[in-house]
MILUM-661381 format. One record per atom (N, C-alpha, C, O): residue number from 1; atom name; y, z, x. Coordinates in steps of 0.001 Angstrom, whole numbers. Layout:
BEGIN
> nr|atom|yy|zz|xx
> NUM|CA|Y|Z|X
...
***
This chain:
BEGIN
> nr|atom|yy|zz|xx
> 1|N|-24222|-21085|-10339
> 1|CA|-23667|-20812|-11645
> 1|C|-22577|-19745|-11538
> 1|O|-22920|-18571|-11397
> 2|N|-21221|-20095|-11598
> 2|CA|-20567|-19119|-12212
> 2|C|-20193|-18546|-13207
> 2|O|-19964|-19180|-14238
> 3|N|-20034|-17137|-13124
> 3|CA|-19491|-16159|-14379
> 3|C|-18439|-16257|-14787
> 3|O|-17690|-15430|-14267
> 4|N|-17928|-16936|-15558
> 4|CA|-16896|-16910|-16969
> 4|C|-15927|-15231|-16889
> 4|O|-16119|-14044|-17152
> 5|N|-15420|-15648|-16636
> 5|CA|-14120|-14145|-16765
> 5|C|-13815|-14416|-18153
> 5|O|-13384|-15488|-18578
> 6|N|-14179|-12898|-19152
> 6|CA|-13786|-13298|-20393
> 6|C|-12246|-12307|-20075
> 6|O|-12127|-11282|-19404
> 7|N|-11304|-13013|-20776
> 7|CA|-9702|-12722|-21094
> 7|C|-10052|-10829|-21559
> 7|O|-10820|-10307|-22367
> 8|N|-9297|-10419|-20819
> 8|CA|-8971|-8798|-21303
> 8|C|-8507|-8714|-22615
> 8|O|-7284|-8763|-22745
> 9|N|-8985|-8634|-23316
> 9|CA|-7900|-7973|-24380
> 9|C|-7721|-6571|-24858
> 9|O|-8533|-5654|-24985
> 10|N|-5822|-6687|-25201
> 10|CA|-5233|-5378|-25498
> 10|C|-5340|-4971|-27032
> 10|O|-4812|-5701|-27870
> 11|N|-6003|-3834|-27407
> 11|CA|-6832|-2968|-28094
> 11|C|-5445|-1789|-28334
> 11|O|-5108|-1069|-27394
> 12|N|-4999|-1745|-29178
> 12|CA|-4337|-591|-29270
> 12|C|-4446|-57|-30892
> 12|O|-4170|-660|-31930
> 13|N|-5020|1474|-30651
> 13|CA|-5133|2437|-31679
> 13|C|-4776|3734|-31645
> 13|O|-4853|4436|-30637
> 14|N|-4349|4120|-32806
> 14|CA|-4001|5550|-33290
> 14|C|-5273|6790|-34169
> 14|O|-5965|6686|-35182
> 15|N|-5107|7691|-33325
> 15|CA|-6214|8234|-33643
> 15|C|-5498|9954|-33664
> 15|O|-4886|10372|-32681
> 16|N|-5677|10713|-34786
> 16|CA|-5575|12177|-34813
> 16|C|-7044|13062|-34341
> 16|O|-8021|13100|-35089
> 17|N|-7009|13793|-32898
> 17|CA|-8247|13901|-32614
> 17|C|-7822|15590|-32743
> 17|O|-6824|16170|-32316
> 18|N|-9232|16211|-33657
> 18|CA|-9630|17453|-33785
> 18|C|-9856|17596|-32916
> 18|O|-10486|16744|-32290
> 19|N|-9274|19365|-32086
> 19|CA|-9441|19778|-30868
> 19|C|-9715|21323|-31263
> 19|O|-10113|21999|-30314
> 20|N|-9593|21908|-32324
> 20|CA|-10031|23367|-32612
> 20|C|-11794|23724|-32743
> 20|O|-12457|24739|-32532
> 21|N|-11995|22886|-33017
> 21|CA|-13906|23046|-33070
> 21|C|-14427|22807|-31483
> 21|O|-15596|23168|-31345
> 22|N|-13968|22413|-30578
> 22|CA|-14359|22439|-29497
> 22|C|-13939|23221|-28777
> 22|O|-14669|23609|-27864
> 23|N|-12243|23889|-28954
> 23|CA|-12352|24766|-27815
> 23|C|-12290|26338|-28627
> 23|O|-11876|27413|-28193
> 24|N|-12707|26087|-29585
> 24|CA|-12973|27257|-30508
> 24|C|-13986|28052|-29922
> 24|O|-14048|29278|-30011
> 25|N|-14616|27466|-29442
> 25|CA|-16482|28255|-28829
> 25|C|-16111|28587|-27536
> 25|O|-17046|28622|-26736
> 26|N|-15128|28811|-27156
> 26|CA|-15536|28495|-25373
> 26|C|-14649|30218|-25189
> 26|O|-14265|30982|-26074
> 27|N|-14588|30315|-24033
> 27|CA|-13824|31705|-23612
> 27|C|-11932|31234|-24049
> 27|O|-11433|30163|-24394
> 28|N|-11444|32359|-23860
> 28|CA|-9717|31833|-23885
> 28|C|-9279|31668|-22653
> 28|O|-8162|31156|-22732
> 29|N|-9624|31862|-21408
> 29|CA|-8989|31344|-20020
> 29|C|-9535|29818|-20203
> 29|O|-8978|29235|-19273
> 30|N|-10320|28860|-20896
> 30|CA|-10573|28006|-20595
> 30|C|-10245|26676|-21803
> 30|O|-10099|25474|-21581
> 31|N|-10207|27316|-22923
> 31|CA|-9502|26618|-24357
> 31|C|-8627|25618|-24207
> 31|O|-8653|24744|-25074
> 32|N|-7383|25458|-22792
> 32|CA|-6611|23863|-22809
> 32|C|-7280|23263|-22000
> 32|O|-7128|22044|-21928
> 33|N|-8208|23915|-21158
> 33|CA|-9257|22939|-20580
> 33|C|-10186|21821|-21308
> 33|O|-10156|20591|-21285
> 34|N|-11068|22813|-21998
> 34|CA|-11457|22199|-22759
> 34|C|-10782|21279|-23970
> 34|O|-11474|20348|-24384
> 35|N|-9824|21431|-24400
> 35|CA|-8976|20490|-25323
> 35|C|-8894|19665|-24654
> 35|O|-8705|18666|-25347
> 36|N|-8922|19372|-23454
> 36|CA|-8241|17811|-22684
> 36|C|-9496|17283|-22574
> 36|O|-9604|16230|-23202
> 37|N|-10820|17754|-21806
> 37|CA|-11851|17403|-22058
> 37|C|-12523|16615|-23338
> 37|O|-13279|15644|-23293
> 38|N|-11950|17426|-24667
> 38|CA|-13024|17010|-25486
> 38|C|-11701|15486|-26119
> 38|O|-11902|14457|-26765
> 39|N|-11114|15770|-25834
> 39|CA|-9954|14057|-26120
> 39|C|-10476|13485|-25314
> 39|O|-10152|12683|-26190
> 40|N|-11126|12869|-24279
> 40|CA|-11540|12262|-23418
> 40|C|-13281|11842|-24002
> 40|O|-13978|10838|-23851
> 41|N|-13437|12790|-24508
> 41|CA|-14667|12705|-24612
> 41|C|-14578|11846|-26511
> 41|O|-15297|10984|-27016
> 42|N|-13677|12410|-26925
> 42|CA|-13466|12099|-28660
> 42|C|-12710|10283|-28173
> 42|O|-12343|9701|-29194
> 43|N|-12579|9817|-27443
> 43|CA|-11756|8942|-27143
> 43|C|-12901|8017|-26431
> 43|O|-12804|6798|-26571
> 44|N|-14133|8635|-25567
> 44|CA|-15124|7734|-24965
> 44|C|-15740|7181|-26250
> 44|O|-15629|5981|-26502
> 45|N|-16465|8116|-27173
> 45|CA|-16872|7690|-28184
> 45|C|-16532|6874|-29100
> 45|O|-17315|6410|-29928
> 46|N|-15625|6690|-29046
> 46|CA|-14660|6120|-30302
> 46|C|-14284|4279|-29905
> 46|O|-14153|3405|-30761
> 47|N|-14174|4076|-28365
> 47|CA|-13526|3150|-27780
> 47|C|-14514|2708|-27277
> 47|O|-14292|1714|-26587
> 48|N|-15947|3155|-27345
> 48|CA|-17030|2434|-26921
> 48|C|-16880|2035|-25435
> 48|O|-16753|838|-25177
> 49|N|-16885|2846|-24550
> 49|CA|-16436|2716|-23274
> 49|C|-18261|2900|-22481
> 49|O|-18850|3961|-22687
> 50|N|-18696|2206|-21953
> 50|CA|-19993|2178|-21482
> 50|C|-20362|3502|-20373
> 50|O|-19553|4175|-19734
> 51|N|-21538|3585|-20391
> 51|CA|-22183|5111|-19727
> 51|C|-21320|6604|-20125
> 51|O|-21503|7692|-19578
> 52|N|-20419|6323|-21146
> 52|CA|-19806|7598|-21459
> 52|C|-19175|7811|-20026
> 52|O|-19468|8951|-19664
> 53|N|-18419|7155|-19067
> 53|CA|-17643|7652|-18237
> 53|C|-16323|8286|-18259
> 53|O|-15479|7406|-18094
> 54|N|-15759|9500|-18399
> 54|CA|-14972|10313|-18297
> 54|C|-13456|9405|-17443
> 54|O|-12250|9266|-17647
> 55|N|-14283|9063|-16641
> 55|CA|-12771|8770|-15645
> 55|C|-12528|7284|-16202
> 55|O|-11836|6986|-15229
> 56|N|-12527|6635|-16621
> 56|CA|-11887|5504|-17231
> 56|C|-11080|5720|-18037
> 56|O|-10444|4736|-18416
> 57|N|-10720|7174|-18701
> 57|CA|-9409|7041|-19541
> 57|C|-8522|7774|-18804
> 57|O|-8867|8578|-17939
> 58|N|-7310|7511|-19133
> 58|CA|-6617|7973|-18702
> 58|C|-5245|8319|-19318
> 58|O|-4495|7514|-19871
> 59|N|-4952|10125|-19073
> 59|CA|-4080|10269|-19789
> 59|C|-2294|10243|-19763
> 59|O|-1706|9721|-18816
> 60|N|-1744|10710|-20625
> 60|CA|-179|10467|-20117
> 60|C|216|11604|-19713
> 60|O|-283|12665|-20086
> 61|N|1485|11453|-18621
> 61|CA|1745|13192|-17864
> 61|C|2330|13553|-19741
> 61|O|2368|14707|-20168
> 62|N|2668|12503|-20483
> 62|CA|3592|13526|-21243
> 62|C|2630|14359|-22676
> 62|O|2809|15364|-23363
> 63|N|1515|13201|-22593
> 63|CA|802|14082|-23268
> 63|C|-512|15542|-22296
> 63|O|-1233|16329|-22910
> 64|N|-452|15486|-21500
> 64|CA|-927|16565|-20796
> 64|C|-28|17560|-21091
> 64|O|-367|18590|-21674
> 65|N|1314|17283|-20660
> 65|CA|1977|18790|-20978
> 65|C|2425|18728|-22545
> 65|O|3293|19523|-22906
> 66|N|2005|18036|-23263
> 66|CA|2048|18346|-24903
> 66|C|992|19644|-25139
> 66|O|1197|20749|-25641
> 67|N|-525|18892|-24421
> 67|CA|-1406|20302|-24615
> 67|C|-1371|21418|-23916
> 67|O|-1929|22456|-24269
> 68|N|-713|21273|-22880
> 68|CA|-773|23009|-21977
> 68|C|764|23523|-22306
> 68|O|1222|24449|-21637
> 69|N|1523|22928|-23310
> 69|CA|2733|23577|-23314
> 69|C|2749|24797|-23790
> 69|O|3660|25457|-23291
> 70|N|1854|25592|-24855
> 70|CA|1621|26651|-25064
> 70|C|709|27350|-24188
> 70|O|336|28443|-24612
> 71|N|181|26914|-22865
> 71|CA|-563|27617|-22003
> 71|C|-1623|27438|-22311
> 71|O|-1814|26740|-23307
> 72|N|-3096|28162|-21362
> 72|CA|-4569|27992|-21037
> 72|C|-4990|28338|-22696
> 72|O|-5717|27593|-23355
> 73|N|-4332|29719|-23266
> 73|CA|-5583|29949|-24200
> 73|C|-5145|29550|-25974
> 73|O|-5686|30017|-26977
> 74|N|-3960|28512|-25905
> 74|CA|-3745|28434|-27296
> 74|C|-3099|27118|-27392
> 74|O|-1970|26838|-27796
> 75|N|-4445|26035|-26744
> 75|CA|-3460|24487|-27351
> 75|C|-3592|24444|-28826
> 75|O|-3965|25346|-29576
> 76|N|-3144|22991|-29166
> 76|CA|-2658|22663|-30584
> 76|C|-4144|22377|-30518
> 76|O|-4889|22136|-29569
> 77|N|-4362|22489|-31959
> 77|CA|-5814|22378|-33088
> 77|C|-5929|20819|-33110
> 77|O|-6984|20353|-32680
> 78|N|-5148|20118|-33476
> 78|CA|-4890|19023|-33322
> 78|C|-4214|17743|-32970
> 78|O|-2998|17931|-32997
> 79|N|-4506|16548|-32660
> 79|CA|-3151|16041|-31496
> 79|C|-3240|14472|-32073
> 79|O|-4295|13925|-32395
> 80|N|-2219|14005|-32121
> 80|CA|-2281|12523|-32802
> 80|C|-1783|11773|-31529
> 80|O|-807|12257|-30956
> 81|N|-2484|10383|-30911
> 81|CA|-2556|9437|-29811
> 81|C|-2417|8043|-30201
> 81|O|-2853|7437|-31180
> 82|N|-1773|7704|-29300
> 82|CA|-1793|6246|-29435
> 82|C|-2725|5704|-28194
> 82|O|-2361|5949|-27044
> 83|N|-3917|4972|-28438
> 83|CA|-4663|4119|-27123
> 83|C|-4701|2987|-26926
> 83|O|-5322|2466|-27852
> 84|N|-4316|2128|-26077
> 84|CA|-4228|1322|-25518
> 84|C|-5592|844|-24286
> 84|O|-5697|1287|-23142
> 85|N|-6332|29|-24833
> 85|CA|-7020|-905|-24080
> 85|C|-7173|-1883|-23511
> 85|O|-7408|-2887|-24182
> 86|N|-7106|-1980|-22144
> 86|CA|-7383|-3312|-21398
> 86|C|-8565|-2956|-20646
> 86|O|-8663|-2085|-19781
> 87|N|-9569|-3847|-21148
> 87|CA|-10577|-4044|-20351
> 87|C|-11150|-2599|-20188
> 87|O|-11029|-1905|-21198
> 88|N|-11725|-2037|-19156
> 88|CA|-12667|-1078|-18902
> 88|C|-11582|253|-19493
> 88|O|-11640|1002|-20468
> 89|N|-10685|102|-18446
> 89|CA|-9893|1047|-18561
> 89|C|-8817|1677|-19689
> 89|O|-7843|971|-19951
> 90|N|-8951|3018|-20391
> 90|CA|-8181|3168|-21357
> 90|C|-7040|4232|-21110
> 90|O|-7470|5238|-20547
> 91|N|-5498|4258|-21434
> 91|CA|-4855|4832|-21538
> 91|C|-4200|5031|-22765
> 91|O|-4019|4138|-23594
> 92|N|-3752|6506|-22913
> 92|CA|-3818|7319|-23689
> 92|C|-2178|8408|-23779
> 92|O|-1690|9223|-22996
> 93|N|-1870|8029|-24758
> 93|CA|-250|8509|-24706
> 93|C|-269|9112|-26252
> 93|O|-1051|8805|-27152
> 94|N|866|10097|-26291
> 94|CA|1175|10915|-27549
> 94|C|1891|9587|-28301
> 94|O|2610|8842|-27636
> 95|N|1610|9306|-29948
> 95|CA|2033|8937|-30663
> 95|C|3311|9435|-30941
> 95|O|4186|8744|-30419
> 96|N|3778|10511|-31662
> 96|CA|4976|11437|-31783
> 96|C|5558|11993|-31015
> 96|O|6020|12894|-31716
> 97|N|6015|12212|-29784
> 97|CA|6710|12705|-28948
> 97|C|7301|13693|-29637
> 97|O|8028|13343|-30567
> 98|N|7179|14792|-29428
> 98|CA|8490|16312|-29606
> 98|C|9753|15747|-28882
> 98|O|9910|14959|-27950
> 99|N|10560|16440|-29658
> 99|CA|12235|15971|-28505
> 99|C|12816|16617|-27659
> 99|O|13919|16227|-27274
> 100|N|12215|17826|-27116
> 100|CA|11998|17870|-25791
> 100|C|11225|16766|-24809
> 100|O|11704|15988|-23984
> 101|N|9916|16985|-25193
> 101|CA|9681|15544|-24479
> 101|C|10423|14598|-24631
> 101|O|10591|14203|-23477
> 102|N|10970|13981|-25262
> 102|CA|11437|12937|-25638
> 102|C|12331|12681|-24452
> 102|O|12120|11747|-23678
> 103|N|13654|13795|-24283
> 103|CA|14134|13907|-23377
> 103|C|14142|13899|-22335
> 103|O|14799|13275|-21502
> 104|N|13104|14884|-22266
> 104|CA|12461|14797|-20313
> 104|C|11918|13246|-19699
> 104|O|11882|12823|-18543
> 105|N|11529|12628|-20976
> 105|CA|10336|11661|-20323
> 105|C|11572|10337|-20183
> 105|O|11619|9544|-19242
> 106|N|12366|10356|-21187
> 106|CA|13964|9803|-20851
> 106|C|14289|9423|-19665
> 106|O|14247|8317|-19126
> 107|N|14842|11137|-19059
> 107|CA|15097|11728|-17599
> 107|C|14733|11043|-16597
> 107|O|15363|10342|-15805
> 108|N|12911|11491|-16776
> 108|CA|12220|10808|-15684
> 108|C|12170|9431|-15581
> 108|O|12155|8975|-14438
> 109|N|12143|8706|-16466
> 109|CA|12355|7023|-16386
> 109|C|13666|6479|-15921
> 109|O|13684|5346|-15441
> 110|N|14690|7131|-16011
> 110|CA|15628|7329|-15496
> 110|C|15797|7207|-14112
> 110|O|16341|6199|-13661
> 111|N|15542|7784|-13642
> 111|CA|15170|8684|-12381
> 111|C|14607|7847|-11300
> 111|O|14953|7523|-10164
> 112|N|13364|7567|-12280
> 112|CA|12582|6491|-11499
> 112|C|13017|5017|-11486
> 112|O|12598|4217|-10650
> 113|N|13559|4825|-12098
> 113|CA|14805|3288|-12046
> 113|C|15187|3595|-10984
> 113|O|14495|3290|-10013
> 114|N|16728|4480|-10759
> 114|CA|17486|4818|-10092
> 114|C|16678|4614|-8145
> 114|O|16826|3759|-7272
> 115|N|15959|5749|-8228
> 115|CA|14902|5530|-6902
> 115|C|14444|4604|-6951
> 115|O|13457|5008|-6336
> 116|N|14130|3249|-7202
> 116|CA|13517|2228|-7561
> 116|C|14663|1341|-6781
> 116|O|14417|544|-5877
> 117|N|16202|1695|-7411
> 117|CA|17309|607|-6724
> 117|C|17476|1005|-5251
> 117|O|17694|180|-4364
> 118|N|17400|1868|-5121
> 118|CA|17452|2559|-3938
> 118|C|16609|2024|-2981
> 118|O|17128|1403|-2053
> 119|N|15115|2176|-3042
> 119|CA|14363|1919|-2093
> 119|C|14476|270|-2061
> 119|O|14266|-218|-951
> 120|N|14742|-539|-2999
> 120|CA|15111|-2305|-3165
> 120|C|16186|-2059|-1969
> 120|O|15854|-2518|-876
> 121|N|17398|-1407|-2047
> 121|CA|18674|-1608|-1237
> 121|C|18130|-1565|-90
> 121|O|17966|-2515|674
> 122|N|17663|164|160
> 122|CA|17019|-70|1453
> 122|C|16054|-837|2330
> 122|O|15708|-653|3497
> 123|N|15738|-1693|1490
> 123|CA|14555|-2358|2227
> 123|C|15219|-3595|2462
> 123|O|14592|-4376|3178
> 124|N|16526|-4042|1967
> 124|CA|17348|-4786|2022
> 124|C|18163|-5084|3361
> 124|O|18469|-6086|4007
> 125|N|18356|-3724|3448
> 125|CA|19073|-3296|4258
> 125|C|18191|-3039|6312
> 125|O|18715|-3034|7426
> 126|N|16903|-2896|5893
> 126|CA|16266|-2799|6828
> 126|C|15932|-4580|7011
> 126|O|16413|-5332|7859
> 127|N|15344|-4780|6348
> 127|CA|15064|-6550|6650
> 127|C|16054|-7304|7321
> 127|O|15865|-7945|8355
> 128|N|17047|-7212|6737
> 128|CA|18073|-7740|7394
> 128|C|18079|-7914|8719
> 128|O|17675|-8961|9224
> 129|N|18736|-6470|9719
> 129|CA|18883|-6381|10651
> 129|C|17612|-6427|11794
> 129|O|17688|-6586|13013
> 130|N|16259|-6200|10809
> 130|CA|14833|-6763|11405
> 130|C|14478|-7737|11484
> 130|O|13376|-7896|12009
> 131|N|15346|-9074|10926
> 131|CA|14988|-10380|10647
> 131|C|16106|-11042|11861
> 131|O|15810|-12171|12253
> 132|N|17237|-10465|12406
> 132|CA|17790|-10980|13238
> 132|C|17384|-10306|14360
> 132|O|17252|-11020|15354
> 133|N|17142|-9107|14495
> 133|CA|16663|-8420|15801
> 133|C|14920|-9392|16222
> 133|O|14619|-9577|17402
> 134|N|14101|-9831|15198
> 134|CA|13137|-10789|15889
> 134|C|14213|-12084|16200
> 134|O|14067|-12596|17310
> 135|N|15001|-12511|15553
> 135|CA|15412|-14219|15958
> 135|C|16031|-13819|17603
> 135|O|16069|-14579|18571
> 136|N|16481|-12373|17528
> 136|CA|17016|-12359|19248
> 136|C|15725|-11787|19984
> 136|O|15922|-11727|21198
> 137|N|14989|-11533|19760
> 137|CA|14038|-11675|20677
> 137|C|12903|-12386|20800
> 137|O|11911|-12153|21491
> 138|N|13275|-13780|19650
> 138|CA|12267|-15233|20138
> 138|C|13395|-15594|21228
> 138|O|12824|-15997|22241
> 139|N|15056|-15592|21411
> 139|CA|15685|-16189|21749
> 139|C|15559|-15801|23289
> 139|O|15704|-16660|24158
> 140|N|15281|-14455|23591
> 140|CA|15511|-13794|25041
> 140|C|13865|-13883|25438
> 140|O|13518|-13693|26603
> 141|N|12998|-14152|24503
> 141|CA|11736|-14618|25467
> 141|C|11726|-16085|25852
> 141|O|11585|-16358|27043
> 142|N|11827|-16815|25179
> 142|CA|12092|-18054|25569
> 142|C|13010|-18348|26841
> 142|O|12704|-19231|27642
> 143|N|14374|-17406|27011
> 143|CA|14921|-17128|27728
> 143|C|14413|-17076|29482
> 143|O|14872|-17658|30464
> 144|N|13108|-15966|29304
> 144|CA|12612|-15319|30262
> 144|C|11639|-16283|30644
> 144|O|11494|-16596|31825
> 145|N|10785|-16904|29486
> 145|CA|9746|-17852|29731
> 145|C|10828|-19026|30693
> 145|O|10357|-19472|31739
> 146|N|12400|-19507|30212
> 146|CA|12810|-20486|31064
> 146|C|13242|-19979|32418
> 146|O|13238|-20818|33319
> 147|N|13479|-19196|32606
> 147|CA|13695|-18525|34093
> 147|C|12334|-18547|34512
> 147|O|12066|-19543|35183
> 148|N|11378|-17742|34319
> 148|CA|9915|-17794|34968
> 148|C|9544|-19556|35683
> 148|O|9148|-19856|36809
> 149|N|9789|-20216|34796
> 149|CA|9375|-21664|35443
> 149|C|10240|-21965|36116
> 149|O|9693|-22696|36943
> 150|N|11832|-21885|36492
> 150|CA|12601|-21861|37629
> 150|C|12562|-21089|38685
> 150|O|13286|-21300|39658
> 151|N|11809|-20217|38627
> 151|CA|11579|-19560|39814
> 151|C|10292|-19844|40119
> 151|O|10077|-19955|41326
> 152|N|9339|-20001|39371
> 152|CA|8049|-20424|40275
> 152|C|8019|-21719|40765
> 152|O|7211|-21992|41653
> 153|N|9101|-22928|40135
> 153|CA|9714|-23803|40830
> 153|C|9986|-23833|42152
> 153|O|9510|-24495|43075
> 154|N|11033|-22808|42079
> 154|CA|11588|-22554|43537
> 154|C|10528|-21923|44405
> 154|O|10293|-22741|45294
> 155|N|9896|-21020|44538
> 155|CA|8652|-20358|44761
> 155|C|7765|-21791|45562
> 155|O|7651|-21915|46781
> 156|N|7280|-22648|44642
> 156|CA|6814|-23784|44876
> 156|C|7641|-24748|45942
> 156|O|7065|-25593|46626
> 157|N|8840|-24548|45983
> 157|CA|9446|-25599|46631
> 157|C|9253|-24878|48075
> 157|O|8469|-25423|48852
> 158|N|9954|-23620|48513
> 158|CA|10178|-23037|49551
> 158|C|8796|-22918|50013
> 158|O|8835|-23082|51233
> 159|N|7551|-22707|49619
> 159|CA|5957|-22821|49656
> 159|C|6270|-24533|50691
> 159|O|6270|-24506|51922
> 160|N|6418|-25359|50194
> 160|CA|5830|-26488|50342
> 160|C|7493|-27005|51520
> 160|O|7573|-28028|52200
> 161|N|8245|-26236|51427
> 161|CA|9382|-26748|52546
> 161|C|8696|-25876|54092
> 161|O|8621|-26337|55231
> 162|N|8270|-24495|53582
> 162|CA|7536|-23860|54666
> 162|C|6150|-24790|55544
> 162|O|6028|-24989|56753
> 163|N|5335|-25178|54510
> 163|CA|4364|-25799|55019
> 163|C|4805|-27114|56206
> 163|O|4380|-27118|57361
> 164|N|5493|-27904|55780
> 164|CA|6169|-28985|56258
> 164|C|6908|-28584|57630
> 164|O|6974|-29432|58519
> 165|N|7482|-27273|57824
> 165|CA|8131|-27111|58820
> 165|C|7322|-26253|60081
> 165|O|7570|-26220|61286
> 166|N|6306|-25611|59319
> 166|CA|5223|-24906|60351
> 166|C|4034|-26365|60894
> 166|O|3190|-26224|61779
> 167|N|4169|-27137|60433
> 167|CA|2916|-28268|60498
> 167|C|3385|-28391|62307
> 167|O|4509|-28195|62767
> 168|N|2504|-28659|62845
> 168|CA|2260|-29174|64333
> 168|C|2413|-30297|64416
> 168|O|2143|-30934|63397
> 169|N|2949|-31141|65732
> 169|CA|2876|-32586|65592
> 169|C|1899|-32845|66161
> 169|O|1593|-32180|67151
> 170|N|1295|-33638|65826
> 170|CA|-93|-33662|66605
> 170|C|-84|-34915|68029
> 170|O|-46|-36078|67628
> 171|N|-106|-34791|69099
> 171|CA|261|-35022|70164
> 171|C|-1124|-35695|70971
> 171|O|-1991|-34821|70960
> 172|N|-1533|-36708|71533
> 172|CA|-2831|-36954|72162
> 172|C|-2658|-36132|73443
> 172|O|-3733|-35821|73956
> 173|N|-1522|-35692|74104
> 173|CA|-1259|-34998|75145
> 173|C|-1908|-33549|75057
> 173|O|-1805|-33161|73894
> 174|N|-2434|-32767|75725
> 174|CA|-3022|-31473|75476
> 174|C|-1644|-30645|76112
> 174|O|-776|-30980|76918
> 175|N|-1921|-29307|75271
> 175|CA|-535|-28618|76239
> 175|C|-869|-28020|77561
> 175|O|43|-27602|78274
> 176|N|-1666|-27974|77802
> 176|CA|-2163|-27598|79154
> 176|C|-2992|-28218|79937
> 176|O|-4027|-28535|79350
> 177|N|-2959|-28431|80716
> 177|CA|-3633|-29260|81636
> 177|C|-4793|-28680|81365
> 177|O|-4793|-27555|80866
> 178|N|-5975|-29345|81646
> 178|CA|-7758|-28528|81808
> 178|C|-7569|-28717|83306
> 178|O|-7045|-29508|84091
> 179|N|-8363|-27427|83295
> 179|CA|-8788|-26738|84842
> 179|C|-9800|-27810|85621
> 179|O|-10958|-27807|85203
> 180|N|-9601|-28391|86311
> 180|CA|-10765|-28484|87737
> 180|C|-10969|-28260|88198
> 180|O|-10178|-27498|88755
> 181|N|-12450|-28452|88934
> 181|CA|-12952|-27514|89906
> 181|C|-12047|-28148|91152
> 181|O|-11597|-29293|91108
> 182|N|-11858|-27292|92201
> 182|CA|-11310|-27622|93533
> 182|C|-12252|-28636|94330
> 182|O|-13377|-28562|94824
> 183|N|-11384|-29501|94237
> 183|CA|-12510|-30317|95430
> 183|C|-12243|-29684|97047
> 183|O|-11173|-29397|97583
> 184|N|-13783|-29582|97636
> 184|CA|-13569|-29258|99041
> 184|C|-14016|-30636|100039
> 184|O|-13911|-30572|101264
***
């Protein structure tokens, strides 16, 4: 019996998640810690994500530095998300972008295109001259493989011209006389 793959489907919601009641209690070296924590945790609950596992969501670099942009002891109280679901796994991006972000995250997509054509060219550029450097060296083994059998040819011949010319003729005559005793 096989198992039926049911179709993933994409799940996408907006959610404003309270973050001041959770890191309200905690020390202030640890307050954007906990803010990222309890979105993860306000986000397991919500998305019905099984065993409450933490590491199945996942967040955006641009909303990470939305919450530590004011530093460890004074994120925002509250943060509005857009989530996106496929299947197990959930990711998790700022709804509103600030325009700083806006910009930066621009930049970086940018950026990452750009390096993107780059490493295409280069790999372009390497294949190439790797795709003819093997065709010349099927061409020069084959090469070597046809010399090898002309010389063990020859090898073979001079073998078998040697044999032929060392052979003895074989003679009913002995080459030496046998000894007799002296008759007296």
């Amino acid at each position: 019996m096989a198992k039926k793959k049911i179709p993933t489907e994409k799940i996408e919601r907006e959610y404003v998640i309270p973050l001041r009641k959770k890191w309200a209690k905690t020390a202030r070296y640890k307050k954007t810690n906990k803010a990222i924590k309890s979105i993860k945790e306000f986000l397991v609950r919500h998305m019905k994500i099984r065993d409450r596992d933490l590491n199945k969501i996942k967040l955006d670099k641009s909303l990470n530095e939305f919450v530590w942009s004011r530093g460890i002891r004074k994120p925002p109280s509250k943060i509005k998300v857009k989530v996106i679901q496929e299947g197990e796994l959930v990711r998790v991006e700022l709804a509103e972008l600030p325009e700083a972000l806006k910009f930066k995250k621009a930049r970086l997509e940018k950026r990452e295109k750009k390096a993107d054509k780059a490493v295409k060219k280069k790999k372009e550029k390497i294949e190439e001259p790797e795709k003819a450097a093997e065709e010349e060296e099927k061409k020069k083994e084959s090469e070597v493989k046809k010399s090898a059998v002309v010389e063990a040819g020859e090898k073979m011949a001079k073998k078998a011209s040697k044999e032929v010319k060392h052979q003895t003729k074989v003679s009913k005559q002995p080459k030496r006389q046998v000894r007799q005793a002296l008759a007296k």
